[in-house]
N, C-alpha and C positions, 0 to 999 in steps of 0.2 A: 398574122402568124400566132401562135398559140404562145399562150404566158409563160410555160414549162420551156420555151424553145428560145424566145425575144430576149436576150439579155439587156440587163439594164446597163446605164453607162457608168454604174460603182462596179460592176461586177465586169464588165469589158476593162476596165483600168485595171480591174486585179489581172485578170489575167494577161495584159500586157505588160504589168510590174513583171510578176513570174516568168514571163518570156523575157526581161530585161534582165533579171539578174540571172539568167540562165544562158543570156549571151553574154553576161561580164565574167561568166565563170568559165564559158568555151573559150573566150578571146584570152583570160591571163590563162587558167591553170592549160590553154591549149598545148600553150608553149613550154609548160613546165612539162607535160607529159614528153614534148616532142624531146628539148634537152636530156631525157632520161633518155629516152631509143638512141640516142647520140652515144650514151655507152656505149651500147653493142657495134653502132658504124664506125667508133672508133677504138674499139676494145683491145686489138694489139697495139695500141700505142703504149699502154700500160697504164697501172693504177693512178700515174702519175697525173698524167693528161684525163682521167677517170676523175680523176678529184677536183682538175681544173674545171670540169665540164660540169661539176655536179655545183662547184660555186657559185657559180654566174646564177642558180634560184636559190641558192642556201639562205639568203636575207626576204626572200619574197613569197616563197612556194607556200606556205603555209598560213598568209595572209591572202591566198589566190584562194584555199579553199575556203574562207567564211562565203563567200559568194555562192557555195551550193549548200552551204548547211542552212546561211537564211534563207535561199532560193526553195531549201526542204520544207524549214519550218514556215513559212507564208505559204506554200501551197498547202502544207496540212492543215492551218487556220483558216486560210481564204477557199480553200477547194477540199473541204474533207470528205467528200464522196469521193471525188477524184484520187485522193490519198489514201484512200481505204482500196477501192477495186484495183487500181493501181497494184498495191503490193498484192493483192491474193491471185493474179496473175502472174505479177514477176517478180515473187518473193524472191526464190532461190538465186534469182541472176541477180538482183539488188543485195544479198548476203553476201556474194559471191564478191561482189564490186565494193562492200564496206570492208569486208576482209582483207582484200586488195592494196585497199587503201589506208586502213590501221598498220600494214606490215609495211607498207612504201614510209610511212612517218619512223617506224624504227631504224628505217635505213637511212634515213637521213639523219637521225640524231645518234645508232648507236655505229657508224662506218668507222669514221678515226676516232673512237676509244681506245681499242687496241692497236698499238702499231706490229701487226704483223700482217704480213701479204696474204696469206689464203684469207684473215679475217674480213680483209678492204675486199677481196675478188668476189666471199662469200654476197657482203652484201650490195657488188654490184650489180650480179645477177640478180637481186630481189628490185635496185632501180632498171632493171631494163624491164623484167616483170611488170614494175607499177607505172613504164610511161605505157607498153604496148595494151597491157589489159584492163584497165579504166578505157580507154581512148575508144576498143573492140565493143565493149559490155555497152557503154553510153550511148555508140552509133545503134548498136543491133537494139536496143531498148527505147532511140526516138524512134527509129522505124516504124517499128513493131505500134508506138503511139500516132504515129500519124496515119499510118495504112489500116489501122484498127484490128482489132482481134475479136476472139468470139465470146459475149460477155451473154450471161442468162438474166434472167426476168428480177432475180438477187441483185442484182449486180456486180456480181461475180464472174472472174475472167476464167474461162472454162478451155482455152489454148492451151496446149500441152509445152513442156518447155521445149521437144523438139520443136513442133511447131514452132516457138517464138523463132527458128533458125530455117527461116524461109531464102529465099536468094533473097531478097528487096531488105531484108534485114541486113545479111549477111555482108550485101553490100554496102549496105549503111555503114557498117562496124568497120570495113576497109574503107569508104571514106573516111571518116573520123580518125582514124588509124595516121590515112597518108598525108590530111590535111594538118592534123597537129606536129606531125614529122618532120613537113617544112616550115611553119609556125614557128619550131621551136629551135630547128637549123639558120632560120634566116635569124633569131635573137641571138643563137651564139656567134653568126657575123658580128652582132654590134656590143656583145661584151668581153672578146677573148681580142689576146693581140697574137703576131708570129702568125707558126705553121698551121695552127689549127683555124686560125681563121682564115685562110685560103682554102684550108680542107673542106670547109663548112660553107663557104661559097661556090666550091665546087659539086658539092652532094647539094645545095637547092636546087643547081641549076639542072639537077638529076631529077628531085624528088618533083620537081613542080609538071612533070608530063604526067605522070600518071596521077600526081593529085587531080588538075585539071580533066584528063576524061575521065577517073573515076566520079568524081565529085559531077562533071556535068552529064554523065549516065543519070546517076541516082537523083537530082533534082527533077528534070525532064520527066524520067520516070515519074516521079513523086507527083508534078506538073499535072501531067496525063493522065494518071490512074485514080489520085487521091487526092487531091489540090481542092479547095471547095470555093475556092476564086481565081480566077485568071488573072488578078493585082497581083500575085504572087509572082507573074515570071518578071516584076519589075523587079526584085531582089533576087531572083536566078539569073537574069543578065546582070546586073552590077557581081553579083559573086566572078560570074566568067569573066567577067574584064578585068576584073582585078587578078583573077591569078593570071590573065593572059600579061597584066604589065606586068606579074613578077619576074617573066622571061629577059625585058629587055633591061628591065631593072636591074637585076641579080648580074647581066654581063657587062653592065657600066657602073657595076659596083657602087650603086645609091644602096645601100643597106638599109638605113634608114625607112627611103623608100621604099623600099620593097618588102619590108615587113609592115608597115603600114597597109600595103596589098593584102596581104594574106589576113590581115585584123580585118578588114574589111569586108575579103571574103567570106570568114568564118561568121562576122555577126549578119551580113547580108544572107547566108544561108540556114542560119538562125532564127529570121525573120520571116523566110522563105516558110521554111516549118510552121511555124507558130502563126503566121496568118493562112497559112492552108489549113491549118487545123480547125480553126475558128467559125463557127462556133461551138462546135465541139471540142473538148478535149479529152477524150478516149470514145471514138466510133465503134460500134458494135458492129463485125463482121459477117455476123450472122443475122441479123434481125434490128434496123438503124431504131425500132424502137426503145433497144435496147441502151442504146448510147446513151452516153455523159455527155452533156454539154455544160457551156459555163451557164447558162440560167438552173440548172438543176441540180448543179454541184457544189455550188457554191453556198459558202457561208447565210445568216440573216443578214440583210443593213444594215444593223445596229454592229455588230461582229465588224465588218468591212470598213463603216466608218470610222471607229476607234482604232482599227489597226491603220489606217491611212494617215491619221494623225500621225500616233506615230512613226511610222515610216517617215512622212513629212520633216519632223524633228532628228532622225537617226541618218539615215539615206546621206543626208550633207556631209557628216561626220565619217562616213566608211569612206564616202568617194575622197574625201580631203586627205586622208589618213594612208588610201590605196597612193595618191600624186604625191604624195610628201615622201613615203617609204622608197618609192622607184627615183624621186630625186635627189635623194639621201645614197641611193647604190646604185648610179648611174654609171662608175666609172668602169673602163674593164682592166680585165685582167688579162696579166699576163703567163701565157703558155708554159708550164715547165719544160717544154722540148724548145723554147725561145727562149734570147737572153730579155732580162728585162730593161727597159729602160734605165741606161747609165750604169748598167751593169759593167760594162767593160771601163768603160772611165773612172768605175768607182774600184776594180779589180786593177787599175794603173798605180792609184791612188795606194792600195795597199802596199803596192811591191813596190813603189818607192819610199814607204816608209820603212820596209822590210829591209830597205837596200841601206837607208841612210840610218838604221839603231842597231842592225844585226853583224856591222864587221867590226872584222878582228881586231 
């Protein structure tokens, strides 16, 4: 095979780093996207149940996204061709998707500043915004990387942005979409108590039909048309099984388990992607001499082994930091439309002190 093509085994590791930390970012922030779409499926419950649903990632969401900002900054080190052609074809929708996501963080930090209702309602609609449109932009932009686009002799991606909005994209953007929606419905089973956690078991057991055939159109798809190994459908079948145990899961109420499913799903079709892709990563659609692959994109040796290093030494540190924070806010919450725990015992308690200081 030719030298420009034969990647070495520094530069397969990088890019199996980059596909690692780009499924540690699909599997947490999946669910933070999905818990946001949860506003709007429960949106006349009121602000109240609004606020509960948005707790359950208030401690976490924002340590979910360091996973795509290093998952950014290592592929711009370890792959900066890649990270150059990259945005000169999907600039606009990668703006688009930063913007997204700079205005999703004011919603979570400026919601209950002011206690007045249109102010909470204002920025609930900006959390249903940032769980449905990251989730859309992410799917239609791996698509578009794994089915390849049309890149010139520059290496410049010369697809038009309608173009990036093909069916196989489009359908990508609805996978991602549906898969994160149950993702983040089967997490609020395991951290709300009451009515809304019956709601929310009831709507997985809704979301997981059409996750599962959208999700197993577009892999097959992907499979068939773009896949550059047939090892790939061994994480297209573990994806489908596991959302098929979300079914019997979800109605024997293992919650637990059944979000475990969907984690499994999401990084098994993660997996799927990223070794179909290999070794390329960005296929030129017009002319494969055009393509990026990982021998050509990538960084010197010398480049690759210093940041391995460190990686090596940092890498421990996030994962340890990711396990500790989720064990630290593991407990749930309870429903404002539910009494809480000892609520009523504790409301006994009142009224017999009321009863025994306040007569005449």
């Amino acid at each position: 095979m030719d030298a420009m093509l034969d990647p070495t085994a520094l530069q397969t590791l990088w890019f199996a780093l980059i596909g690692f930390f780009f499924l540690g970012y699909f599997v947490l922030e999946g669910f933070d996207f999905g818990v946001q779409m949860n506003v709007a499926a429960f949106w006349r419950r009121g602000s109240g149940t609004r606020g509960t649903i948005l707790k359950t990632i208030g401690p976490v969401w924002d340590g979910n996204e360091v996973w795509v900002i290093t998952g950014g900054a290592l592929l711009f080190a370890a792959f900066p061709e890649w990270y150059a052609t990259l945005f000169s074809g999907f600039y606009l929708a990668l703006l688009l998707l930063l913007l997204v996501l700079i205005v999703r963080v004011c919603a979570f930090k400026w919601r209950d500043k002011v206690d007045d209702e249109r102010w909470r309602t204002a920025w609930d609609v900006v959390h249903v915004l940032g769980g449905f449109a990251p989730a859309l932009l992410w799917g239609v932009a791996f698509a578009n990387i794994v089915a390849g686009v049309a890149i010139d002799e520059n290496r410049w991606v010369t697809t038009s942005l309608l173009g990036l909005l093909n069916p196989f994209a489009l359908l990508g953007g609805v996978v991602f979409v549906l898969l994160f929606w149950l993702h983040g419905t089967l997490y609020l089973t395991l951290k709300v108590e009451g009515r809304l956690r019956a709601d929310a078991n009831r709507l997985a057991g809704i979301l997981v039909w059409p996750a599962l055939l959208a999700g197993a159109a577009f892999l097959l798809w992907f499979q068939l048309a773009h896949s550059n190994t047939g090892y790939t459908l061994i994480p297209v079948a573990l994806a489908a099984v596991a959302l098929i145990a979300v079914i019997p899961l979800n109605r024997a109420r293992r919650e637990g388990s059944a979000f475990v499913a969907t984690t499994t799903a999401i990084a098994a079709a993660t997996i799927s992607l990223f070794g179909g892709l290999f070794p390329d990563v960005m296929p030129a659609s017009n002319d494969p001499a055009n393509s990026l692959t990982v021998a050509n994109a990538s960084s010197s040796p010398h480049t690759l082994t210093v940041m391995l290093v460190a990686l090596v030494v940092l890498l421990p540190i996030v994962i340890a930091y990711t396990i500790w924070t989720y064990r630290v806010f593991r407990h749930r919450i309870a429903d404002e439309d539910s009494p809480a725990p000892g609520e009523q015992l504790l409301e006994k308690a009142k009224q017999g002190y009321r009863d025994a200081f306040e007569q005449d």
